[in-house]
N, C-alpha and C positions, 0 to 999 in steps of 0.2 A: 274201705281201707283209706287211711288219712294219708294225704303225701305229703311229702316232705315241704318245708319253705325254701323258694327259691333265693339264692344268695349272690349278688353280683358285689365286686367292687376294684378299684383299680390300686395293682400292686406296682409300684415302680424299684426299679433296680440300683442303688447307688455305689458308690464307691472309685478306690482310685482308676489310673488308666491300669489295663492288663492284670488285673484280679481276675476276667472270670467272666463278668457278667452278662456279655454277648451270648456265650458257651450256655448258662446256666440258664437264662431264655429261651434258649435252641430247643435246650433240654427239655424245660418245664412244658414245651409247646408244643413236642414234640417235632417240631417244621425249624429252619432254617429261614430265617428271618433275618437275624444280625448276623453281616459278614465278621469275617474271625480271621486274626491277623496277629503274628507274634508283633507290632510295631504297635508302639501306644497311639493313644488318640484316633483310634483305625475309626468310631462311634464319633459321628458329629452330630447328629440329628436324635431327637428321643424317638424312637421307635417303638410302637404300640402291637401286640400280639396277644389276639384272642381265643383263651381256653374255654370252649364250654360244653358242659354236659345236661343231662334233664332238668337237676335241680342246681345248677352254677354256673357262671360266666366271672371269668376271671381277666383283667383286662391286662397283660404285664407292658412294662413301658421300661427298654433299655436305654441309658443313660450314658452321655460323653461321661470319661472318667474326669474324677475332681482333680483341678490343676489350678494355677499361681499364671493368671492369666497374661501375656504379653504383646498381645493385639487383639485388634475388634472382634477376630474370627474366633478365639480362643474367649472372649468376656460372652459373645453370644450362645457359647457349651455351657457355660457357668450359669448364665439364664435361666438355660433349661434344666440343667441342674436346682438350682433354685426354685423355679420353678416346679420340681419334683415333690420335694417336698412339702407343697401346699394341698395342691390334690389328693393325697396318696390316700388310699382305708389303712393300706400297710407298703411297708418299707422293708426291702430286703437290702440290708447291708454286706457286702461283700468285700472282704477282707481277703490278701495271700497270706498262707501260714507260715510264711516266711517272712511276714511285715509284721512290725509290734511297735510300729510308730502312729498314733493318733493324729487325724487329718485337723488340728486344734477349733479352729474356726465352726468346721463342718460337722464336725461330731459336737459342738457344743449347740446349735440350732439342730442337731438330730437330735439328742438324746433330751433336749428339752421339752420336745413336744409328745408329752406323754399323753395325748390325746391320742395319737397314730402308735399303734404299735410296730416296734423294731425288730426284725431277728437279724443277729448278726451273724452271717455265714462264715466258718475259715473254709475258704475255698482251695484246692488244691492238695484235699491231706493221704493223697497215695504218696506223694514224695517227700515224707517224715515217717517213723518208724512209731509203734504206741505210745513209748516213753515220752519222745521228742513232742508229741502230740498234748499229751496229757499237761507239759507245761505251757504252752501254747494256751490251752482253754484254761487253764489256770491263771495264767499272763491276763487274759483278756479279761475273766470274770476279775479280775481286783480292780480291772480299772472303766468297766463299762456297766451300766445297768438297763438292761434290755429285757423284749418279755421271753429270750431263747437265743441259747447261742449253738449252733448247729455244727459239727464238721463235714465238709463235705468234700464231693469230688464233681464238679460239673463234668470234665473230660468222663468219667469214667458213671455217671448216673448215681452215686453213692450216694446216700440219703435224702437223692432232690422229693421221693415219694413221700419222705417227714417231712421235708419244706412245704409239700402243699398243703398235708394235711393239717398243718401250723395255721398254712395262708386261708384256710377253707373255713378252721372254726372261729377263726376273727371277722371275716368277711359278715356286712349285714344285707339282712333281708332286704332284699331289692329286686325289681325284676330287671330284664338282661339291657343293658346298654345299646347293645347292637344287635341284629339278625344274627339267630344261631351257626344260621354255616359262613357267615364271615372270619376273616383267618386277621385282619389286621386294617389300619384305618390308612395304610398310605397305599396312592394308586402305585399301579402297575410300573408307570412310570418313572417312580422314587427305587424299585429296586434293580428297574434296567442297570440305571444310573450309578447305585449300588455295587454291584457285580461286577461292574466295569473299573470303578473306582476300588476294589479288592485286586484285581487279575493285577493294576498299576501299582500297589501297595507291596504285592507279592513280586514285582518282576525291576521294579526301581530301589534306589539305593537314597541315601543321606537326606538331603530334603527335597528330594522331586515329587514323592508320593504327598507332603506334607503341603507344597506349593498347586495341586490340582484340585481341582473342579469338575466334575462331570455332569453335561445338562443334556437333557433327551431332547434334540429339537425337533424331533418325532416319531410319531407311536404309531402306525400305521396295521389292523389287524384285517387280515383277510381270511377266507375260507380253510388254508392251510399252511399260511404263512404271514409272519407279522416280520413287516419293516421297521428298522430301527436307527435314526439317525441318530448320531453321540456327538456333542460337542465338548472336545475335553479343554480344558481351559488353564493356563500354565502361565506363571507372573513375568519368567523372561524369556527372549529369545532365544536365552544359551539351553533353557528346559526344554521348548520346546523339539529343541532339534535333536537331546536327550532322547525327548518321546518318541519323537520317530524312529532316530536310528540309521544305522548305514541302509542305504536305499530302501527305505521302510521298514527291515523287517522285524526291529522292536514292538512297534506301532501293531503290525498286524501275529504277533504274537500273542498282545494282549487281546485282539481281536478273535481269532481262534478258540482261546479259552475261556474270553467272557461268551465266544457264542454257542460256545457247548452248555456251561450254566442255565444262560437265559434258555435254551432250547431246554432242559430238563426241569427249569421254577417256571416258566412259560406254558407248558406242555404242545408247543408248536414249534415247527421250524424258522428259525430266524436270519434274518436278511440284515446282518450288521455293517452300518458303514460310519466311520470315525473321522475327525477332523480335527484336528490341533489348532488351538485361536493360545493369543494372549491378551490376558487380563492384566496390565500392570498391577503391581501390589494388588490384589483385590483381595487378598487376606484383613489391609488395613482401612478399605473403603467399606465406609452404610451403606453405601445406593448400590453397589454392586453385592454385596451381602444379600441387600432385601433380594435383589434379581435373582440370585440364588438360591432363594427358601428360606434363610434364616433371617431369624426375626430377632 
């Protein structure tokens, strides 16, 4: 009996902020990898999640949403954005059905590289009716040429099984990138950090989620218990006392919740302890960017 040829290749995810694409990651991966957050820009870092089966390895990589950048922190999303685009076998684009405005810039460097193929997802189409729909893909077919344009519903699983089977027979023969039971190429560490900087996203208001930082300044794993020091990092003094809150108990709110998380993506008990530093502007400084992870 002849087997099959094995297929690997890397699918990355684009589009604007709050389309979807964290969601539709989650989805395709079945694991919760990208935190998910009604506030845009919640995606700073490209995060890599790995599908694979006997004969496939599928590598998806979620993407900052594309924006009109206004400082360092926001040109280094763009990067990787950019950046996306060059690696990719394939490209899923991610649209709301309720956007019919073309990103000009971004869709003219997408749609030109017909070397990569594109499918452009409408994401979100439980909340339009068939009619409302059908102009939608209508809308979109006059003015894009892709190799498939899909409706979908990441919240709700709606046709993400056509999206792979799209992404599977584009995919070339390759064998797998990484060791089959690896789930994703960022340590442990990046999604402490992660977790932490959601539970803040979810529990703050206006620009404090937008003004932090969170860095793990240690991982500490023991036999049935892993310690976790947080340094969460805020541009002024008036955030930081935000963070904390009357006699702490903002501060250990988000502690609570991020340590329920980490205890269930962990699979061990966890020893969380949190520290509020400031970073003046560190949104607009390179040397603290780099100290950060972003490149």
């Amino acid at each position: 009996m002849t087997s099959l040829p094995h297929k690997a290749g890397f699918v990355n995810i684009v589009g604007k902020p709050n389309v979807g694409k964290s969601t539709l990651m989650n989805v395709l991966l079945g694991k919760n990898l990208s935190i998910i957050t009604a506030k845009a820009q919640t995606t700073r870092h490209r995060i890599a999640g790995i599908l694979s089966g006997d004969d496939f390895q599928v590598i998806y990589a979620d993407t900052p949403g594309i924006i009109t950048p206004n400082y360092e922190l926001q040109r280094s999303m763009m990067r990787v954005v950019r950046g996306s685009l060059v690696d990719a076998d394939a490209l899923l684009w991610v649209v709301d059905v309720h956007d019919q405005e073309l990103p000009t810039d971004f869709s003219a460097k997408l749609l030109h590289r017909r070397a990569t193929p594109v499918f452009l997802l409408i994401n979100k189409v439980d909340l339009i009716g068939k009619v409302a729909l059908e102009k939608v893909l209508q809308y979109w077919s006059n003015h894009v040429s892709v190799n498939a344009i899909i409706p979908v519903s990441a919240l709700q699983a709606y046709n993400t099984a056509l999206v792979f089977t799209h992404i599977l027979a584009c995919l070339p023969e390759h064998p797998a990138y990484y060791p089959k039971d690896m789930l994703t190429d960022k340590p442990e560490r990046f999604f402490a950090a992660e977790i932490i900087r959601e539970k803040i996203l979810r529990n703050y208001h206006q620009e404090i989620p937008y003004s932090v930082e969170v860095v793990i300044d240690a991982f500490k794993e023991e036999e049935k218990l892993i310690k976790i020091s947080a340094i969460i990092n805020a541009e002024r003094q008036s955030q930081k006392s935000i963070l904390i809150g009357k006699q702490g108990h903002a501060l250990k709110k988000v502690g609570i919740e991020a340590r329920h998380d980490l205890e269930r993506f962990l699979g061990k008990k966890v020893f969380l302890e949190q520290h509020v530093k400031v970073a003046p502007d560190w949104r607009t400084k390179s040397q603290l960017l780099r100290q950060f992870g972003y490149t």
